[in-house]
N, C-alpha and C positions, 0 to 999 in steps of 0.2 A: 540403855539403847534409846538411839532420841526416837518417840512418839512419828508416826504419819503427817499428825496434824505441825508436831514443832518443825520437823522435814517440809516441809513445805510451807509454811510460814518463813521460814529461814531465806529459803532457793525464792520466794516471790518478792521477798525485801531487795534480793539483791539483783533483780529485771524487773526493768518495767513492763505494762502491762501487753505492750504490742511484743516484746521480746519472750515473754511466757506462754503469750499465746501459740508465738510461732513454734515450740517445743512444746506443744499443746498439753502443759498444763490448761492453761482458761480454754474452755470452747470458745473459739471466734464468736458465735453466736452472743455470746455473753460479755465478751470481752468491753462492749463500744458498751452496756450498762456499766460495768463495775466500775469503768475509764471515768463515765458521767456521775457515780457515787449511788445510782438506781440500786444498786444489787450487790453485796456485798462480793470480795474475793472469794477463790474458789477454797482456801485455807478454812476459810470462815463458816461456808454452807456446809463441809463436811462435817459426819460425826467426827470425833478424836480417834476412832480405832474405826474407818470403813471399813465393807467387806472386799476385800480383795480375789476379783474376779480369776477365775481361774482358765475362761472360756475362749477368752481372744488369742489374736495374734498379734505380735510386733511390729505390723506396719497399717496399721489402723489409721482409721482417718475421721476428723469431725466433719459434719456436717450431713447437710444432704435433705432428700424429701423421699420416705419410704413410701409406695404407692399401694394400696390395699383395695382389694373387692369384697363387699359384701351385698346378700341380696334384701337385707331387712335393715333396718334403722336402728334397731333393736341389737342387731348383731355386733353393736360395735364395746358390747360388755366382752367381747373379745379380750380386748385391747387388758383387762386383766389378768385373763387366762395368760394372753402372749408374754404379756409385760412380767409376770411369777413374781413379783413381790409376797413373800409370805415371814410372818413372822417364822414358823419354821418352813421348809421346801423339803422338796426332796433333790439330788442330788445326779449326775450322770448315772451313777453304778445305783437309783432309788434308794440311796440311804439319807436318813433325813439330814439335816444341815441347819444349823442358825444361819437365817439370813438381817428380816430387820434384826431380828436380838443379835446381840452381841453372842450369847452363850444361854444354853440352857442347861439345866437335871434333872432327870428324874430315879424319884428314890422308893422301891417298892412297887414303882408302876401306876403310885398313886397320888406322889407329892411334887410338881412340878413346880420349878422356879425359875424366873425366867430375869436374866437381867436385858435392860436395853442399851442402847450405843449411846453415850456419853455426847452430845451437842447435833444429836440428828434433828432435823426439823420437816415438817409439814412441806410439802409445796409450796406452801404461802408464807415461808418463812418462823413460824412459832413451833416454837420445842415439844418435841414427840417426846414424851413423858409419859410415866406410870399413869398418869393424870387421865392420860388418853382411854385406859384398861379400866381404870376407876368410873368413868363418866358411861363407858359401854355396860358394865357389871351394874353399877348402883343406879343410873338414872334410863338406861333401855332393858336391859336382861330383867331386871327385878323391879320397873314402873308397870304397877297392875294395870293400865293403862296401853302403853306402848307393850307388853309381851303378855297379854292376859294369862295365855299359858306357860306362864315365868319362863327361864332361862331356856334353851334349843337342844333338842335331844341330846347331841352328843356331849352335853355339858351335865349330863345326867345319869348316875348311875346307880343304878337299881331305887330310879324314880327319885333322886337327892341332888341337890345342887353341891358343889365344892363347898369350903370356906376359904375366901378370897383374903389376902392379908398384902395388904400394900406395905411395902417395907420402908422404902423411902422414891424418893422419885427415879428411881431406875429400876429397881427389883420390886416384883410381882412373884406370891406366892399361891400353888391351887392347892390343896390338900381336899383331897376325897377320903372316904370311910374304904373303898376298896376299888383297885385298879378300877383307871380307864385307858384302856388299850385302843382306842379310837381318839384320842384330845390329838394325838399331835399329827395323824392321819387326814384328820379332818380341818386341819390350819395348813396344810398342804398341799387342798383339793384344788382343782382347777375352778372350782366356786369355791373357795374358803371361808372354813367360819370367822367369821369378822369380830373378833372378842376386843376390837379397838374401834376409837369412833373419836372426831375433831371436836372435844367437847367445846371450846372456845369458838368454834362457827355453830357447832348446833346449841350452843345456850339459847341462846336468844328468838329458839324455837317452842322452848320446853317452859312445862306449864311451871315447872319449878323455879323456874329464873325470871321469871317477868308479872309483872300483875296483871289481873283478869283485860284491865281492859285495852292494854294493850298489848294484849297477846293476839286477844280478839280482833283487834284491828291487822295485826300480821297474817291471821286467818284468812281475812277479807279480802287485803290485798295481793295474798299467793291463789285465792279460788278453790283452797281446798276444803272439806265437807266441815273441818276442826284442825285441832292445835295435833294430835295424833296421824292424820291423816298427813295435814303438811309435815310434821316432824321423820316419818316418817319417806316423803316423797326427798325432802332437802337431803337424807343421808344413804340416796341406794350406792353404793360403793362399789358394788357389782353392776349394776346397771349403768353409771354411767352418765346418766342424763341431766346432772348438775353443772355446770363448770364449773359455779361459784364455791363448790365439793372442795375441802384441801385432800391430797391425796399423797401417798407410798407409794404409786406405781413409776416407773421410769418414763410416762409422758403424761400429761393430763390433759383433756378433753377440754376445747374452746367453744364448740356450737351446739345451740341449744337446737331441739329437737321443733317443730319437724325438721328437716333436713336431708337434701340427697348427695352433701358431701359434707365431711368431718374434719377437723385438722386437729391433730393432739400435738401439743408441743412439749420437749423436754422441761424434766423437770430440774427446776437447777438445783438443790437440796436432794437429790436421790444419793442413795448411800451406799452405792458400789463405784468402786473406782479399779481400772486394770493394771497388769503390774509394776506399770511403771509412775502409778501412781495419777493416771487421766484420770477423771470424773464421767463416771459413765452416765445414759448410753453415751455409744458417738453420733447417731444419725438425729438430726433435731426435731424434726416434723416428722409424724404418719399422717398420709392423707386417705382418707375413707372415700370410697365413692360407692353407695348406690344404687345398682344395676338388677334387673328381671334376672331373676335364678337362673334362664335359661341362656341367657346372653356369656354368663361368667364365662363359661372356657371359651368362648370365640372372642372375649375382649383379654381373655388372658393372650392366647394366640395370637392377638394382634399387639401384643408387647403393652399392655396398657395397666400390667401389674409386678410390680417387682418379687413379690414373695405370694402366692398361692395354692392352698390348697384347701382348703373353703371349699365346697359346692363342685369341686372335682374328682373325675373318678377315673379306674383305668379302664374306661370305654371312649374316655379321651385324649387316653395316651398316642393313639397314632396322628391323632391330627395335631395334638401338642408337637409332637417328636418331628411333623412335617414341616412346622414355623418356625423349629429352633435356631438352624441359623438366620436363617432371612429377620427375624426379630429381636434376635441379640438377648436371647438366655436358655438356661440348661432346662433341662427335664429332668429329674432327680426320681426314683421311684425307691421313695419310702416303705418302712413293712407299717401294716395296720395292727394296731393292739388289743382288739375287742375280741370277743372269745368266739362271738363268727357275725361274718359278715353283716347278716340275717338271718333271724331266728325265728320259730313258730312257736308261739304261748299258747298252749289249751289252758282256755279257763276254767282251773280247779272251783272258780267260787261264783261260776253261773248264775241266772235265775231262773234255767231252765233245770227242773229238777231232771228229766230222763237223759236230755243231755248230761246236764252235773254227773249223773250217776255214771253213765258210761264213761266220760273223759276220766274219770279218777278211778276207770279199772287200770290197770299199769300196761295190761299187753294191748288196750287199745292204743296208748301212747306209743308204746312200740310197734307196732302193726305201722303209726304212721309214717314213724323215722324208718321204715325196713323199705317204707313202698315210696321214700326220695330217692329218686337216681342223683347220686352227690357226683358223680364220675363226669357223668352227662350235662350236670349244669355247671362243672367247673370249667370243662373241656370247651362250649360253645358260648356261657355269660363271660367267663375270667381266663379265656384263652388258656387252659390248663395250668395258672401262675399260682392259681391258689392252695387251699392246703384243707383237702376233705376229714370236716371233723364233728364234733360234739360244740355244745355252746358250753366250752371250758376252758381250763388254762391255756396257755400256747406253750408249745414248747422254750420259749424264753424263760419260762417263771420256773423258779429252783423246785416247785410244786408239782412240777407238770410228770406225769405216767403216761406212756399210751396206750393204755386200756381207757383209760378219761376219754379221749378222742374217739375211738372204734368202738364204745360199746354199744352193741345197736344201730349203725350207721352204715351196715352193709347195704348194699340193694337187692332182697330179695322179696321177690314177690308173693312165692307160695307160702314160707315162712309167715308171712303179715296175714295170707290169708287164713292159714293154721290158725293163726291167735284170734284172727275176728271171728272162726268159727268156732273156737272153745269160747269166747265170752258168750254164744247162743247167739250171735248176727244171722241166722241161715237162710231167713225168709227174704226174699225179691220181689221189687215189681218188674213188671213189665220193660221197664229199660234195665235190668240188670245192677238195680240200684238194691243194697242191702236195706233193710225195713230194720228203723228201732224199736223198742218196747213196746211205746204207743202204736205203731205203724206207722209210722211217718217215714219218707223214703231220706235214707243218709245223707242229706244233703248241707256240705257245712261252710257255714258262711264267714270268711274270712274279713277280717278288720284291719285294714293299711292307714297311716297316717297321709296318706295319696300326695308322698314327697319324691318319689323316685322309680323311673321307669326299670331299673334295674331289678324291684322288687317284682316288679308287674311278670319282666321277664323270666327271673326266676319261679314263678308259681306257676305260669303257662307251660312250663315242663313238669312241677308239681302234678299239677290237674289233668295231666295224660298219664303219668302214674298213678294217682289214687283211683283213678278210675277203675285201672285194671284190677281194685281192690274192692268194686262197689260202691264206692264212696265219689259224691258228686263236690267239687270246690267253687263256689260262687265269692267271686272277691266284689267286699265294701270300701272303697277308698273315700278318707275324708279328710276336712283340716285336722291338725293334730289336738287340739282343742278339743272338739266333738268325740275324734279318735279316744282319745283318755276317759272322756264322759264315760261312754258307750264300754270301754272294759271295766272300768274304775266299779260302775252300774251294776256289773255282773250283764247288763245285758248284750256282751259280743260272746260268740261261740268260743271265739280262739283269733290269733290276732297274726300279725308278721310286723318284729321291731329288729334296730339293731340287737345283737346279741349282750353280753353284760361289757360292762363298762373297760373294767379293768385285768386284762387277759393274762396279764404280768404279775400277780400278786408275787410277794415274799408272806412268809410265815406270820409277819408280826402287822400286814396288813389286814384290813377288816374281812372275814367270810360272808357280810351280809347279803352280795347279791346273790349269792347260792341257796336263802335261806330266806322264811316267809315271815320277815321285820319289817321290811318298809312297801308303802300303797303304789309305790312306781313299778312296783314288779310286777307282769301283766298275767302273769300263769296262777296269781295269789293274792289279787290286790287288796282286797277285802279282811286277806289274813292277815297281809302286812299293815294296812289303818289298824285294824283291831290291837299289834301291836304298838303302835305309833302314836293310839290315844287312849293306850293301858286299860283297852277295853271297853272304853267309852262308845265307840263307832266300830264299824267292821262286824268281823264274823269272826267266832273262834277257829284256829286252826283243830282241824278232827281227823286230818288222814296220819295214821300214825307213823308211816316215814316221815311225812313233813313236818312233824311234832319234834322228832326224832333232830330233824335240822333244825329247830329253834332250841332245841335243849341243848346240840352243840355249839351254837353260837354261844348262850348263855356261858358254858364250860369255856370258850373261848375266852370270852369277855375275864373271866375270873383266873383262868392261867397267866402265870407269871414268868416263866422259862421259855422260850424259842420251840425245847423241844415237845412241850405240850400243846404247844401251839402249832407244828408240825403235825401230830397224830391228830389233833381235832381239824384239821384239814385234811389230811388223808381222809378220815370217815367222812366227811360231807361231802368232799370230791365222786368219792366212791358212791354213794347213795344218789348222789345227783345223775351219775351217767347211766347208773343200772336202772332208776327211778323215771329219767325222760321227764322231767318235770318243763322243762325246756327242749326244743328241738332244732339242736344248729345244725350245718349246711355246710361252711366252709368258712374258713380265717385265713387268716394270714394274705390277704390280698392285697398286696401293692398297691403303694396310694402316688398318684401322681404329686411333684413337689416341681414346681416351676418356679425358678430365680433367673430374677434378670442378669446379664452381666457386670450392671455395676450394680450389684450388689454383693457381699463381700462376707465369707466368716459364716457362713449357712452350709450343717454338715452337709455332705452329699449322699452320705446313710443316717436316718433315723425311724424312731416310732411315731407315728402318728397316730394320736389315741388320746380323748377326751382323759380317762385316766389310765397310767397316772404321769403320763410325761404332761400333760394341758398343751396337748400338741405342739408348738412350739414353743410352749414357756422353759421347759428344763433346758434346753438349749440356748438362753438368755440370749432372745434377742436385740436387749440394750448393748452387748458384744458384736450384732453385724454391724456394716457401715458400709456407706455410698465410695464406690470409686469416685466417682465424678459426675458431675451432673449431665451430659450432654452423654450421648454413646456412640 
């Protein structure tokens, strides 16, 4: 069977390059380089086996300028998340998929080998190679320098790094002493771990390729503190702020920071083509723009974004829905995949001891969740769309019970107050506030990262039910900076964040947000450092259900069957709703998704959710494309 690559080597011998284009093999875009001899044919830049898109349709079109909002400068590490280049991804149905690789296996759960595409190259043209895996592994993961704390958790198991065995310049082999059930989860995130890196542009960074003193001088002239600091700054691959960066993603980034608009242009070396063998993407340019948080949906509104859903919510579905024809694009309402909207974290790991000690009685935590009206705040914040529940699965994830949801989440009042009076709450002052241990009157101060008025609004129905429980709610809204400090600290009471990340889990996905491993979880942070730096930092975990859920993660980590991996989900699932460790509100709330009319190839159903679709990335938006420029 003739090769992709000899197929179309063939079919571009035999048209010239304005007749290839016009039956858009060459993007036009490209075509007036490879004409002038700039940029080689499109035969040339592909690997010999690209991946063949499954996502498009038939009547596709090249070109065009995708128009995007963002409210930070910062935000435009998007454009990875969107773009999902991943050495493995996950897929429509969440099953993983070789993307850059060619193919991968794993054998045991613990020997992963991964081959790569056969003539794929860099953005800048130089051959992506084992070489790429080798220079990440031997000269960043394991330079006591650049990773002092060697290699990145998930490349770590039970505290061991892999043995890395480069086979020849396409096959890469990881062999661990015992599964890791997180390597290929974790090269699928919508921040992926990056276990590749352009060692040919970062040489010439690195203390190992250059002599002292002109390394030195490269130091001087980038302004960074040393040769780690710039090596470092030269290769954020998530962040973005390089141009001179060679990159995998399907556009690369032209402007240097600061900046209040962006341009990424296609990359002409990207290694998906659709099926009729285009080079993808089809749209050439995204342009970034910019703009005050609060501005985004009134400039969406006035048609000044082709694909949005960024910084919008369905509080602005109705005025969306009023500009749709008059500005020439749809309103699409997405479902959201986080396990609730917003959630309330009591912090298990305070440094208030009488607080501490009451937050980790269990029917305090219940008492809280009984005394939220969920009915009431879905009914008047999310126009009854939403879906009253627990901060757990959704029903989408093959995981999902509804006992998970309901347990706990009724709204009754007397019942919350039964349990404050068994924990010994009895005593009052004067405004009807319960008195804790000390005597100090109930009053509990809540911690927002002061990004969203929806949160405000939701707790101002909160704080008229706790009431009715004795309990007084004072909210602290901050940047999210300080936000983190202040839980991270032990010094917040109790906090309100989106709920966990990923609402859609399968069986052979990670249990970690349910579980007190990592310091971003706000109900346990202190538990989760303490596991994050093997004890070095943090607090031991001591409340023996939460014990309980780090020994089934562990259990997790070391099963090898689906269906052990199944039962050690059930058990954590189960312990988390009955536990309230967490306290959700409602999911499932429709996300506004605004597309302009020319734009083109954008489901009109999807999830939208940081993981694990990376909001628009599973849906490859190298596959949309410009109708036409004018509308």
């Amino acid at each position: 069977m003739m090769s992709i690559k000899a197929f179309l080597t063939a079919t571009l011998l035999l048209l010239p390059i304005a007749q290839s284009a016009a039956v858009g093999f060459e993007p036009p875009l490209l075509a007036e380089r490879v004409a002038a001899g700039e940029l080689d044919p499109m035969q040339d830049r592909l690997p010999i086996e690209p991946l063949i898109s499954t996502h498009n349709e038939t009547n596709a079109k090249y070109g065009g300028t995708m128009r995007l909002l963002f409210s930070k400068s910062k935000d435009i590490r998007q454009m990875v998340i969107y773009g999902y280049s991943r050495l493995v991804g996950y897929d429509k149905d969440l099953n993983f998929m070789a993307d850059i690789l060619k193919d991968f296996t794993v054998e045991e759960g613990r020997i992963f080998t991964f081959h790569l595409r056969e003539g794929h190259r860099w953005s800048d043209g130089q051959p992506f190679t084992a070489e790429a895996l080798r220079y990440y592994w031997e000269d960043i993961a394991n330079n006591e320098e650049l990773s002092p704390f060697g290699p990145p958790q998930a490349m770590l198991v039970n505290g061991k790094p892999p043995r890395v065995d480069f086979i020849d310049e396409l096959t890469v082999r990881y062999t661990w002493q015992q599964p890791n059930p997180v390597f290929l989860s974790q090269l699928a995130e919508p921040r992926p771990l990056f276990i590749y890196a352009p060692g040919h542009y970062l040489r010439q960074f690195h203390q190992r390729y250059n002599a002292p003193e002109a390394l030195a001088k490269k130091v001087e002239e980038s302004g960074r503190r040393n040769w780690v600091s710039m090596h470092h700054f030269k290769n954020r691959q998530y962040k973005l702020d390089n141009p001179e960066l060679p990159s995998l993603q399907p556009w690369t980034n032209t402007t240097r920071k600061p900046a209040e608009r962006f341009i990424f242009i296609r990359n002409p070396y990207f290694h998906r083509v659709d099926k009729q063998y285009n080079q993808l993407p089809y749209i050439d340019q995204v342009a970034i723009t910019i703009v005050d948080k609060s501005l985004i949906a009134a400039k969406t509104g006035s048609g000044e974004s082709d694909l949005q859903g960024r910084n919008l919510s369905l509080t602005d579905y109705t005025f969306l829905k009023d500009s749709e024809t008059r500005q020439n694009y749809k309103v699409y309402l997405w479902s959201k995949g986080t396990g609730s909207q917003t959630a309330i974290f009591p912090n298990l790991t305070s440094e208030d001891p009488v607080w501490r000690e009451l937050v980790r009685d269990v029917r305090f935590r219940r008492a809280l969740s009984l005394g939220i009206n969920r009915h009431e705040i879905n009914q008047v914040i999310y126009f009854g769309l939403a879906n009253e529940s627990n901060n757990t699965v959704l029903p989408g994830s093959p995981l999902f019970k509804p006992e998970y949801q309901s347990a706990w989440t009724s709204f009754d009042i007397d019942q919350a107050n039964v349990l404050l009076d068994e924990i010994g709450l009895l005593q009052r002052d004067d405004d009807g506030l319960r008195l804790m241990k000390d005597g100090r009157p109930l009053e509990v101060i809540l911690h927002t990262a002061g990004e969203s008025t929806e949160e405000t609004d939701v707790l101002e129905l909160i704080r008229d039910s706790w009431r009715q429980l004795g309990i007084k709610l004072l909210i602290n809204a901050s940047q999210r900076e300080v936000f983190r400090d202040r839980v991270f600290s032990g010094h917040a009471m109790i906090s309100m964040f989106p709920g966990i990340d990923n609402g859609l889990p399968s069986a052979s996905m990670s249990p970690e947000e349910f579980t007190p491993v990592r310091q971003n979880q706000l109900q346990w942070s202190q538990w989760g450092q303490y596991f994050e730096t093997d004890g070095e930092r943090g607090q031991v975990c001591d409340i023996p259900e939460a014990q309980q859920l780090g020994d089934l993660y562990q259990q997790w980590q070391n099963a090898t069957s689906v269906e052990a991996k199944e039962q050690i989900w059930e058990k954590i699932l189960t312990i988390q709703s009955d536990q309230v460790f967490s306290i959700g509100i409602v999911n499932s709330v429709p996300q506004p998704i605004v597309v302009s009319d020319r734009l083109k190839g954008v489901p009109a159903k999807g999830t939208y959710s940081w993981a694990p679709t990376s909001y628009f990335g599973i849906y490859h938006p190298d596959t949309f494309w410009i109708e036409s420029e004018t509308q």
